[in-house]
C-alpha positions as CSV (number, residue, x, y, z in Angstrom):
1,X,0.0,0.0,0.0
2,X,1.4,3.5,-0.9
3,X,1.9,6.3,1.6
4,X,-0.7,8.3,-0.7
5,X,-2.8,6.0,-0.4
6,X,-6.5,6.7,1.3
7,X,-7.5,4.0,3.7
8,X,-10.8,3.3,3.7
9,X,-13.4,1.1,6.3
10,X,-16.4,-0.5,5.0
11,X,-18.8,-1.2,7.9
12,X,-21.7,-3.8,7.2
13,X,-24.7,-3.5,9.6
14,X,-28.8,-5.3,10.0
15,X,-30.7,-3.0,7.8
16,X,-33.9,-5.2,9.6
17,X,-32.7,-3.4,12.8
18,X,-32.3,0.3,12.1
19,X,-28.9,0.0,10.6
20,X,-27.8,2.2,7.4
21,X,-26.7,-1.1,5.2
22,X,-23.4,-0.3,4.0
23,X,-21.3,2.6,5.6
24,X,-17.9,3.8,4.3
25,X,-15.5,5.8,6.1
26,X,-12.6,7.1,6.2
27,X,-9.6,6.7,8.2
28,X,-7.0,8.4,10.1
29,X,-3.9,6.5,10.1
30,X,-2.2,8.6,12.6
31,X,-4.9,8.9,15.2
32,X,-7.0,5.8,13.9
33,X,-10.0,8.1,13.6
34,X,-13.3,7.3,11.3
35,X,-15.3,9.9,9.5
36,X,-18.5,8.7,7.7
37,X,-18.4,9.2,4.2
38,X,-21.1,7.4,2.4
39,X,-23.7,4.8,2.8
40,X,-26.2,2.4,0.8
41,X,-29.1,0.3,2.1
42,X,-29.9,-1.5,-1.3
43,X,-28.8,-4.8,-0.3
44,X,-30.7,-5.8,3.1
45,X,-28.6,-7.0,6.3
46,X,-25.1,-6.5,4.7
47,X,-23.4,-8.1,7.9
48,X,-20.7,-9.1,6.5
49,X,-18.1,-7.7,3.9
50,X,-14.9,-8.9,1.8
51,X,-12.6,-6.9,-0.4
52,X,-11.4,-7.7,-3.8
53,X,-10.6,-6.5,-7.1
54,X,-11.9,-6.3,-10.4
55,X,-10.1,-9.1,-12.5
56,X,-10.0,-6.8,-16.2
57,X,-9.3,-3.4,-14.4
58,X,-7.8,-4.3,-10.8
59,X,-10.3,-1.3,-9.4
60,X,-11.1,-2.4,-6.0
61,X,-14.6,-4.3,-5.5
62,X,-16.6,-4.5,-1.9
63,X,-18.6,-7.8,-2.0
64,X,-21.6,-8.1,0.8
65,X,-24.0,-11.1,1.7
66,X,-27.7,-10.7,2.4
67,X,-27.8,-12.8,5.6
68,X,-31.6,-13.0,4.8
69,X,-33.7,-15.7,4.4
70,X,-33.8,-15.6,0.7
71,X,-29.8,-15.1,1.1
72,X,-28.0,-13.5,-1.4
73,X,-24.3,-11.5,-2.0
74,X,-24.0,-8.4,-4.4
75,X,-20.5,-6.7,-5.6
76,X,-20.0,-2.1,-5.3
77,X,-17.7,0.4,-6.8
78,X,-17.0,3.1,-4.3
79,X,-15.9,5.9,-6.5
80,X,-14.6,9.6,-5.4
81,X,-17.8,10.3,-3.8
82,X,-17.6,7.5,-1.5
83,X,-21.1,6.2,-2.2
84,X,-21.1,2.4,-3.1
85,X,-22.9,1.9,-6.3
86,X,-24.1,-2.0,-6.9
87,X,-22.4,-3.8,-9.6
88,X,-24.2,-6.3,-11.9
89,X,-27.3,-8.1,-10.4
90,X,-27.7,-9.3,-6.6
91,X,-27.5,-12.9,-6.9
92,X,-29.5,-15.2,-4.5
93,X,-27.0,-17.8,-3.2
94,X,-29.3,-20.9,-3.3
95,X,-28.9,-21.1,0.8
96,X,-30.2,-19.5,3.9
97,X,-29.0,-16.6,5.7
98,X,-25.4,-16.4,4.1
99,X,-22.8,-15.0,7.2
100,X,-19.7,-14.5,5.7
101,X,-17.7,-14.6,2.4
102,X,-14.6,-14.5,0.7
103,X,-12.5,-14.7,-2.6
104,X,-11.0,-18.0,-3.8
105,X,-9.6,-19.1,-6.8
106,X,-11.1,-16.2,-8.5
107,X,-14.6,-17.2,-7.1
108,X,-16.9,-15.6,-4.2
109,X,-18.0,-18.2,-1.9
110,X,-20.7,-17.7,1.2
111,X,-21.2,-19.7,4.7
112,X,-24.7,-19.9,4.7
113,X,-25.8,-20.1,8.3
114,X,-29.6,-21.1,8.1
115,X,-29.0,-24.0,6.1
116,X,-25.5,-25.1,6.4
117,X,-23.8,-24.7,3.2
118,X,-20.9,-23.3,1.0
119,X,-21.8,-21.7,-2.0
120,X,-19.7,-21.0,-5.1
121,X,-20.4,-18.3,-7.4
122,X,-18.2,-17.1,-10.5
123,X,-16.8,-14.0,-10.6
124,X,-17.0,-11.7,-14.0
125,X,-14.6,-9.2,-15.1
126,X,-15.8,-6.0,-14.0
127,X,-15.9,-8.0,-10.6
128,X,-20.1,-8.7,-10.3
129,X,-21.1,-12.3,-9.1
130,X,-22.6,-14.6,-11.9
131,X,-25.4,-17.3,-11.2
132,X,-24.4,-20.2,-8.4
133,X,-22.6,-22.1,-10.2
134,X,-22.0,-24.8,-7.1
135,X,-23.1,-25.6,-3.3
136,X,-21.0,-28.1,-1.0
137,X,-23.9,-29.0,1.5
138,X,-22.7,-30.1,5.1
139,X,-24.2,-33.2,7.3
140,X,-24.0,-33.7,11.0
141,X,-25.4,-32.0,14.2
142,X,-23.6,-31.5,17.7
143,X,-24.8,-31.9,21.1
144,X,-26.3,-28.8,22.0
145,X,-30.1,-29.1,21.0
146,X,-30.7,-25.2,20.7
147,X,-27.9,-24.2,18.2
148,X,-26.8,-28.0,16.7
149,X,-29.4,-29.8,15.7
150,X,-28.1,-29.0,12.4
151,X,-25.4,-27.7,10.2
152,X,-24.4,-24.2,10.6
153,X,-21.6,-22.8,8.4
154,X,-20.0,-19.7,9.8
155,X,-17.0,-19.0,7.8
156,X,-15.6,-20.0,4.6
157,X,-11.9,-19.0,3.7
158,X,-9.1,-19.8,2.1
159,X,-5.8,-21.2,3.4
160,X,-2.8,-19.2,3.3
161,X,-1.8,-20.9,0.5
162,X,-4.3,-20.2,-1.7
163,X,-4.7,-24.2,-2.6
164,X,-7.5,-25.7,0.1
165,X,-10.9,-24.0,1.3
166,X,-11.9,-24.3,4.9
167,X,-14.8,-24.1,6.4
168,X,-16.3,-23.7,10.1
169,X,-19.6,-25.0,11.0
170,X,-20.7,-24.3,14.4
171,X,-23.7,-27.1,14.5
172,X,-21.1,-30.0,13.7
173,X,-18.4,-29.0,15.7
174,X,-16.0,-29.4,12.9
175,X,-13.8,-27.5,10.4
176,X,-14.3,-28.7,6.6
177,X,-11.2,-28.1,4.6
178,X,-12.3,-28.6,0.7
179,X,-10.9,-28.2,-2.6
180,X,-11.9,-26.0,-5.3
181,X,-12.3,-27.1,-8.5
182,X,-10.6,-24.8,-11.0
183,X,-12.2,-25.7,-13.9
184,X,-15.9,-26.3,-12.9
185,X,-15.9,-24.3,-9.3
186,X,-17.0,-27.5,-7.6
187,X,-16.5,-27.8,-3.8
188,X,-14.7,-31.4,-2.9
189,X,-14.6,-32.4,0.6
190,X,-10.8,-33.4,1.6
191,X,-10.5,-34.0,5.4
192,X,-12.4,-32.7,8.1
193,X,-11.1,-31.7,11.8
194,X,-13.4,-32.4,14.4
195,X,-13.5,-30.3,17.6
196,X,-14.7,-31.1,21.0
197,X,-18.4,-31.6,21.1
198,X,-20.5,-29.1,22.2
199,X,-18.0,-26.3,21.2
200,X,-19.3,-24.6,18.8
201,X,-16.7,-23.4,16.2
202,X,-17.6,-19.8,14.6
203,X,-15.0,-18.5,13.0
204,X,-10.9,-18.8,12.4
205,X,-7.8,-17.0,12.0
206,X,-4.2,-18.2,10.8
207,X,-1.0,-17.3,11.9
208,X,1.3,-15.3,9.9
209,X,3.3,-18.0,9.5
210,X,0.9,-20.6,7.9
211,X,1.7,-23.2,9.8
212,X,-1.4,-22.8,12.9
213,X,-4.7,-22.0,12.7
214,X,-7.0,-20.6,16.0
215,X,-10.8,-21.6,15.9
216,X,-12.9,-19.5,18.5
217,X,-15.7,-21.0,19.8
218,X,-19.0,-19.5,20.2
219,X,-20.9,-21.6,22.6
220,X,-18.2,-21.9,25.1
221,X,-15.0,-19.1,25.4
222,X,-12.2,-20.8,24.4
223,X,-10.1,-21.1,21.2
224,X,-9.0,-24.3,19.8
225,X,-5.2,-24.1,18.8
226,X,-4.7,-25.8,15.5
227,X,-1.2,-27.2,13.2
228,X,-2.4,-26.6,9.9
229,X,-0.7,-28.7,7.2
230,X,-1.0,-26.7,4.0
231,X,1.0,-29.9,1.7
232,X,-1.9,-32.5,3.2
233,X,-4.8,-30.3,3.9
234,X,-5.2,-31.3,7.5
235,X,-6.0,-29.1,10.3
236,X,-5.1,-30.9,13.6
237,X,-6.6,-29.7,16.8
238,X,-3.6,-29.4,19.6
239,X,-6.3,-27.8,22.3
240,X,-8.0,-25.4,23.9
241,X,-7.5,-21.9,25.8
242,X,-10.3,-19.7,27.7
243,X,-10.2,-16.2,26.2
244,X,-11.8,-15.4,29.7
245,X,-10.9,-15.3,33.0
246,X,-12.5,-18.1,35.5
247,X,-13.7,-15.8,37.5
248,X,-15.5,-13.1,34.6
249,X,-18.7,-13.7,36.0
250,X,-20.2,-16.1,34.0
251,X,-23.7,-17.5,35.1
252,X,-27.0,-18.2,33.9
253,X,-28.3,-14.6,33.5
254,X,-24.7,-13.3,31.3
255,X,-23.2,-15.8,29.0
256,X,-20.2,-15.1,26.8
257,X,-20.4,-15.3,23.3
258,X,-17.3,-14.7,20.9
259,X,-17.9,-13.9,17.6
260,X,-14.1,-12.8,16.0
261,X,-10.4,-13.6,16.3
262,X,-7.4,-11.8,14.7
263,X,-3.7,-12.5,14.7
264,X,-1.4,-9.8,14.8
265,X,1.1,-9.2,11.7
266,X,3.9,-10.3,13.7
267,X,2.6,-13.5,15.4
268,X,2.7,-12.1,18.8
269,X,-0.7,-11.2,19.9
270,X,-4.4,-13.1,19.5
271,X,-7.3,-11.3,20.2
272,X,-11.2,-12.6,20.2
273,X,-14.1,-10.1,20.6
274,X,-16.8,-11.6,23.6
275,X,-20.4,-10.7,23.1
276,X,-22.1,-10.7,26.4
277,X,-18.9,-10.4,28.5
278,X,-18.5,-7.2,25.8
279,X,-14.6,-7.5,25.6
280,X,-11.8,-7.8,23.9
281,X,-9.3,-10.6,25.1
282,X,-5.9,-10.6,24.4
283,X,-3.9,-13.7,24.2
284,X,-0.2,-13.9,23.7
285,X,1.8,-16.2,21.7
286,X,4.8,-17.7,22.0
287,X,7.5,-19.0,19.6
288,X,5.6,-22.3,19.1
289,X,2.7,-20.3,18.1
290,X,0.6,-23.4,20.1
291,X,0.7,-21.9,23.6
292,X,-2.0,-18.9,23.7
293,X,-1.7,-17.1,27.0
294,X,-4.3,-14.8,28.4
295,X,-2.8,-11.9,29.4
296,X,-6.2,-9.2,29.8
297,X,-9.7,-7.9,28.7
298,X,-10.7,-5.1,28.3
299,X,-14.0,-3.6,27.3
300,X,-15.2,-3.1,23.7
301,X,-16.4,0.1,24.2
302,X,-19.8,-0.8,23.8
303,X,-22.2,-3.5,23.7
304,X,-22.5,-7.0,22.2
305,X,-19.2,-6.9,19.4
306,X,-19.9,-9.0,16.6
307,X,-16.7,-8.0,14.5
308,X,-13.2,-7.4,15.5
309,X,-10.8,-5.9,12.5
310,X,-7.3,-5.3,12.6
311,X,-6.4,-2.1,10.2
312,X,-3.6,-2.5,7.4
313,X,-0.6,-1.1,10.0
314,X,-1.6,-3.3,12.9
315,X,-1.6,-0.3,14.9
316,X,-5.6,-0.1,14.8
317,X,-8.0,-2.4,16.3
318,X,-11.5,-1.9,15.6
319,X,-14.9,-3.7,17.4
320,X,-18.4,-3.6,15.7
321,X,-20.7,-3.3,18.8
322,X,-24.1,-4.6,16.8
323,X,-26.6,-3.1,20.0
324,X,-24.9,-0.1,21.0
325,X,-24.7,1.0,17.5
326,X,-20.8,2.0,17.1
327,X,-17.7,1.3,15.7
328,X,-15.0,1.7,18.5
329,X,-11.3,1.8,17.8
330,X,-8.5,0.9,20.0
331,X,-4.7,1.7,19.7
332,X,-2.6,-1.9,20.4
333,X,0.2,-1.1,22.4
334,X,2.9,-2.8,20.3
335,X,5.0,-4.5,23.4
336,X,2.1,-5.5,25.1
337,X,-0.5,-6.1,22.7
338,X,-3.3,-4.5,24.8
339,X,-5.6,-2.2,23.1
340,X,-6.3,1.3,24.5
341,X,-10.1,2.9,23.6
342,X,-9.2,5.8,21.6
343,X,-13.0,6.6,20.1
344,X,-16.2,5.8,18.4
345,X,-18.5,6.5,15.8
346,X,-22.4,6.4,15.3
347,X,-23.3,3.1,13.5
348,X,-27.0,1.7,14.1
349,X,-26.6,-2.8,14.4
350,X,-22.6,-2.6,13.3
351,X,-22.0,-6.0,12.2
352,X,-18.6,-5.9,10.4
353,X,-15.6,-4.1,9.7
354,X,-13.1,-4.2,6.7
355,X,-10.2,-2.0,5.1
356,X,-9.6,-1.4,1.6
């Protein structure tokens, strides 16, 4: 990234719960301020956002699902203006309530939640999704009756290495690491990790270095501390870490809830963002990269953070609090890790933060 060049946020939020849809910002890279610069709310319940770039111009794309029903994902241009502008059609996904997404082998792919699937769409040259052109559909269920009587896929992303795709399903407990076919888009199931019962995978984050991978669970605080073998395409669970305290206060009226976990640039620091407990937790790691250590939390400067975001300098650390309505940003103290409120912004049901 050049030193001209104007870092921007793109903030995702529920449109069904008073939030403006899309919200771009800009950002101040010496004081990690946001200013609002433009908004749309013609996709519904944007909540959650992936940069890329157009294939036949390299101008940068902002791709969004529609964690509807219906589900759906869409493409934008932000121009000078700073007002996203919807490229091609929005495409329904062929799956329920689509949470995340992400660029692979030149496709977009969603985790649809509702009804537990990856789905594989093309992408075309000026960037705009084409027609499904595959969905992997998951199978199993996990202890919990409430929240795993079925498949849930959370996250879909690919590896470091650009050659599997993984995904994290919170009703089977388990991380599905897939291949993508290049010449049809097809998902193939390779191997699949499974977790301790009852945990709940949402989403993961690897280490700089490739060679771990750390699943944070949502229906119990901890993170699972995986070796990821990029050559085989196994991810092997090592164990578990609380990215709480024992004594937080956890009991049948508060329960914890994390939703996000990002890896510093240099491998040092892990933090997860704790909905209910409304905190960030920071975790160092050692050498090994297989020893997270919990060394504080501290409060997200609001309530109920679904997103946690890491800026481009690793100096920034932003939280999405979806009920209070605001972006917070924090600045990480580089020796420590520890993240020190610096501000907030205005954003009705924030859901998700990205740079670009």
């Amino acid at each position: 990234m050049g030193a001209d060049h104007a870092v921007r946020a793109f903030i995702g939020s529920f449109t069904s719960a008073g939030g403006r849809g899309i919200t771009v910002a800009a950002v101040d890279r010496d004081t990690g301020e946001l200013t609002v610069l433009g908004s749309t709310d013609v996709v519904p319940d944007p909540s959650f956002l992936a940069v890329g770039q157009a294939p036949a111009t390299g101008d940068t794309v902002l791709y969004a699902v529609s964690e509807s029903s219906e589900g759906a994902a869409a493409a934008f241009t932000v121009g000078a203006d700073s007002s996203p502008r919807l490229i091609g059609e929005v495409r329904p996904v062929d799956g329920n309530s689509p949470t995340h997404l992400a660029l692979a082998g030149g496709r977009l792919l969603t985790a649809n939640y509702g009804s537990g699937s990856v789905t594989v769409l093309p992408v075309g040259d000026d960037g705009a999704p084409g027609p499904v052109g595959a969905v992997l559909s998951h199978e199993g269920r996990g202890p919990d009756e409430d929240r795993q009587s079925a498949p849930h896929a959370h996250q879909v992303l690919p590896d470091p290495s650009g050659t599997w795709v993984l995904s994290v399903d919170l009703g089977t407990d388990s991380v599905r690491v897939c291949a993508l076919e290049p010449a049809t888009g097809a998902l193939r199931l390779h191997s699949e990790a499974a977790l301790r019962p009852g945990s709940g995978p949402r989403h993961l984050a690897f280490h700089p270095s490739g060679g771990h991978a750390y699943v944070l669970n949502e229906l119990e605080p901890t993170v699972t501390v995986c070796r990821w073998d990029a050559p085989a395409g196994l991810l092997e669970p090592l164990g578990e870490t609380p990215v709480l305290p024992h004594d937080h206060g956890e009991g049948p009226a508060v329960r914890t809830y994390p939703s996000e976990v990002v890896v510093s640039h240099d491998g040092r620091f892990l933090w997860t963002a704790n909905r209910g407990h409304d905190s960030i937790s920071v975790l160092t790691l050692d050498e090994t990269a297989e020893k997270p250590a919990l060394a504080a939390a501290v409060g997200c400067g609001g309530r109920w953070p679904r997103d946690l975001a890491l800026d481009p300098s690793g100096q920034w650390l932003y939280a999405a609090n979806e009920h209070s309505g605001n972006v917070s940003w924090f600045a990480v103290d580089a020796e420590t890790g520890i993240p020190a409120h610096a501000g907030s912004i205005e954003v009705p049901a924030a859901s998700c933060v990205v740079f670009g």
